[in-house]
C-alpha positions in Angstrom: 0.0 0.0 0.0 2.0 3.0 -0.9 2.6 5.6 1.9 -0.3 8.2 2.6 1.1 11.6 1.3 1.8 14.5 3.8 -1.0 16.9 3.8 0.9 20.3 3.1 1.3 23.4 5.1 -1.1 26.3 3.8 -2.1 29.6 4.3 -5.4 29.5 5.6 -8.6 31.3 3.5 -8.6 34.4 4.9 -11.7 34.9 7.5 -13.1 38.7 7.8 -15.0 38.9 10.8 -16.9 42.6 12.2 -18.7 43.7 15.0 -19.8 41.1 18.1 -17.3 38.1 16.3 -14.6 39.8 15.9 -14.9 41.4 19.5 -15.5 37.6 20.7 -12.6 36.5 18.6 -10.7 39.3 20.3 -11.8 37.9 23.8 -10.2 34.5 23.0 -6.9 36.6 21.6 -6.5 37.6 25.0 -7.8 35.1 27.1 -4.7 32.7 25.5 -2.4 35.4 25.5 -2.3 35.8 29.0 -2.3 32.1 30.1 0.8 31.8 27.6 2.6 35.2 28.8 1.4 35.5 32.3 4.6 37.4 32.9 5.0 39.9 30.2 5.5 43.3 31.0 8.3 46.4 29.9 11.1 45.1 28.7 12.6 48.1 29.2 14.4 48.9 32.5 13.4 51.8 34.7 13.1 53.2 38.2 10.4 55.9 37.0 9.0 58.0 35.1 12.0 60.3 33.6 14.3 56.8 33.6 11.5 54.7 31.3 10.8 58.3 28.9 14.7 58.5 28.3 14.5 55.0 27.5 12.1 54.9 25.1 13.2 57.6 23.2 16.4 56.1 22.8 14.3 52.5 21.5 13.5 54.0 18.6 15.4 51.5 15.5 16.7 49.9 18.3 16.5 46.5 20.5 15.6 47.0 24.2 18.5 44.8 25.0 20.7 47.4 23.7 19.2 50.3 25.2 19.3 48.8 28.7 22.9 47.9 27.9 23.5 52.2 27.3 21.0 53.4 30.2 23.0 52.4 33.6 26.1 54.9 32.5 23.7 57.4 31.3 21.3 57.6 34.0 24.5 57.7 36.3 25.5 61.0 34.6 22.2 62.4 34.0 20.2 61.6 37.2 16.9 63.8 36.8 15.8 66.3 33.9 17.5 69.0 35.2 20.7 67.3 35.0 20.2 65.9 31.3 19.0 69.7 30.5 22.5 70.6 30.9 23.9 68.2 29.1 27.2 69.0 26.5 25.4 67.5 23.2 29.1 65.5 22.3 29.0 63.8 25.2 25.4 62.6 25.4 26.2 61.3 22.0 28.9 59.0 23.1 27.1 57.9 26.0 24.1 57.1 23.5 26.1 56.3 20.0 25.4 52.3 20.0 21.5 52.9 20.0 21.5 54.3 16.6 20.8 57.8 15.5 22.7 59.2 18.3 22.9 63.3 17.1 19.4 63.0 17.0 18.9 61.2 19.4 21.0 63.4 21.9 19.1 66.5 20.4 15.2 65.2 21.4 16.8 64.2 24.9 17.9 67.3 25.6 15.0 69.1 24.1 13.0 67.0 26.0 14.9 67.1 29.7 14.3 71.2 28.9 11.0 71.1 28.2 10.5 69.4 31.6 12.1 71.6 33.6 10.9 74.9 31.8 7.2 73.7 31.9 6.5 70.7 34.4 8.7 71.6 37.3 11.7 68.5 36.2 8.3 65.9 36.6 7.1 64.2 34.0 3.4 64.8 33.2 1.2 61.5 33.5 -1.1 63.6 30.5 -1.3 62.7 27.0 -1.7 66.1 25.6 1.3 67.3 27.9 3.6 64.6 26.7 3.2 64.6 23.0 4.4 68.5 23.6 7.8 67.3 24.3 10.3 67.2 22.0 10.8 63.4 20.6 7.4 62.2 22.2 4.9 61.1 20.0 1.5 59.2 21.1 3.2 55.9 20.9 6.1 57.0 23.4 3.3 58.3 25.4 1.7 55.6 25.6 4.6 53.4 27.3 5.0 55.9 29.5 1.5 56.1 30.6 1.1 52.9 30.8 4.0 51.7 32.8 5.1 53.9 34.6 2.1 55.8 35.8 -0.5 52.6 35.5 -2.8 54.6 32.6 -4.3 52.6 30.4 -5.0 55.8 28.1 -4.4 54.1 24.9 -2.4 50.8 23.2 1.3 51.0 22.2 1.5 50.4 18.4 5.3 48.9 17.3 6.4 46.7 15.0 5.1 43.5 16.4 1.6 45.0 17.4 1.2 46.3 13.9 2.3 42.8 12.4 0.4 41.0 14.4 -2.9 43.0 14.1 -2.8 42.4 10.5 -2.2 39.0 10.8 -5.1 38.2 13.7 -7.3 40.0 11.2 -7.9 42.9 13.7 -6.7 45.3 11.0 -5.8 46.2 7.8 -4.4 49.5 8.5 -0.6 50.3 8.7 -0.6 53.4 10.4 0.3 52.9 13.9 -2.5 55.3 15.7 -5.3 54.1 13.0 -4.4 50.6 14.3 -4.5 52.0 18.0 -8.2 53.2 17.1 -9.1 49.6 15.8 -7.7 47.8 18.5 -9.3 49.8 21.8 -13.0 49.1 21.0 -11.8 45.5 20.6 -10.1 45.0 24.3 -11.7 45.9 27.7 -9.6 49.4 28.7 -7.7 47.1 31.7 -6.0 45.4 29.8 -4.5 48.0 27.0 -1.5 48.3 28.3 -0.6 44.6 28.7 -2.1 43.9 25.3 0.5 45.6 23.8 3.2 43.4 25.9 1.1 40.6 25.0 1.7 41.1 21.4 5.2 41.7 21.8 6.2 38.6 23.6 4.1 36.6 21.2 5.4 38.5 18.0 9.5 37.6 19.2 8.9 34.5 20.4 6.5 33.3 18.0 5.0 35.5 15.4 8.3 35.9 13.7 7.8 38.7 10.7 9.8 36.4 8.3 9.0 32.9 9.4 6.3 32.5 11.9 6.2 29.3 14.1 2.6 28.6 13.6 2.8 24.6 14.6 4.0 26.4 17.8 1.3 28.6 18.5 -1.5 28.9 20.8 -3.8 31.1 18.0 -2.9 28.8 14.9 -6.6 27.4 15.3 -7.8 31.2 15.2 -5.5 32.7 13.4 -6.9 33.8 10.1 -3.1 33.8 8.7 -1.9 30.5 10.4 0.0 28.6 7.9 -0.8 25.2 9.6 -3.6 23.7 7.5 -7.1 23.2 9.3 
């Protein structure tokens, strides 16, 4: 009897769900998420407020990794706003050079370390409209900020893996981070916005890889309306 042949790994039909099914199908997205990633938070290392918004600016076409290799020397230096306000530009850039971009880099930090201490006292403002003032900040750094270090969960952090994987979950077609932040919200309860985003992360590096996604491995592939494992 000659050997059954293999069934072969496809791309499943694309499913287009709207309203109370893909809000359900949303609900499951979490739900599995969480139980998977119980423990995903920031990977980003901070002691507050001014410590996480320097490190997020200095994320940008960069890993975390790296930044929290740069931040221990830098934050030794520059200890609050007012300090980093003062800053020689040369030498914030050699602090900063490995993270990429470093003139420009050095430029928004310092802008932004001004801007605090000018307008906010040295704090840093736990408001939306406040932060996207600063120079450097733009809603998504705002929403890391807000969402980590003062517990707001005033909106989702859009990156690279939450974009890709919103497309692929069928959540979204949009590629624009803040229209995928508007899709997105109505979809999760407002508790969870902040972790959703960590969610998505953890589950885009570890599984959801851009160029060759492990879906055999993962705990949507049954869901997933871009699984490449066969139903």
């Amino acid at each position: 009897m000659p050997a059954k042949k293999k069934r072969p790994v496809r791309a499943r039909a694309s499913r287009v769900l709207r309203g109370a099914a893909l809000k359900k199908q949303a609900g499951v997205v979490l739900d599995r998420l969480l139980a998977e990633y119980p423990d995903a938070h920031c990977a980003l290392d901070f002691t507050n407020a001014y410590q996480l918004l320097v490190a997020t600016i200095l994320s940008a076409q960069c890993t975390d990794k790296r930044v929290n290799m740069v931040t221990p020397a830098l934050f030794a230096r520059y200890r609050d706003p007012a300090a980093l306000a003062e800053a020689e530009q040369w030498e914030l850039e050699e602090l900063i050079r490995s993270t990429g971009f470093f003139r420009n880099k050095a430029r928004s930090l310092i802008g932004m370390a001004t801007a605090l201490v000018e307008r906010h006292g040295g704090d840093v403002p736990a408001d939306m409209d406040a932060l996207v003032q600063l120079p450097g900040v733009g809603r998504k750094t705002a929403n890391v900020i807000l969402g980590n270090a003062f517990g707001r969960n005033d909106g989702i952090t859009v990156d690279t893996h939450v974009t890709r994987l919103s497309n692929r979950l069928g959540f979204t077609k949009e590629s624009d981070a803040v229209k995928i932040e508007l899709a997105l919200m109505p979809l999760f309860p407002k508790q969870y916005w902040t972790m959703l985003s960590h969610l998505l992360i953890e589950h885009g590096r570890r599984v959801c890889d851009a160029r060759a996604p492990r879906c055999a491995d993962c705990v949507l592939a049954d869901i997933c309306p871009s699984s490449l494992v066969a139903p």
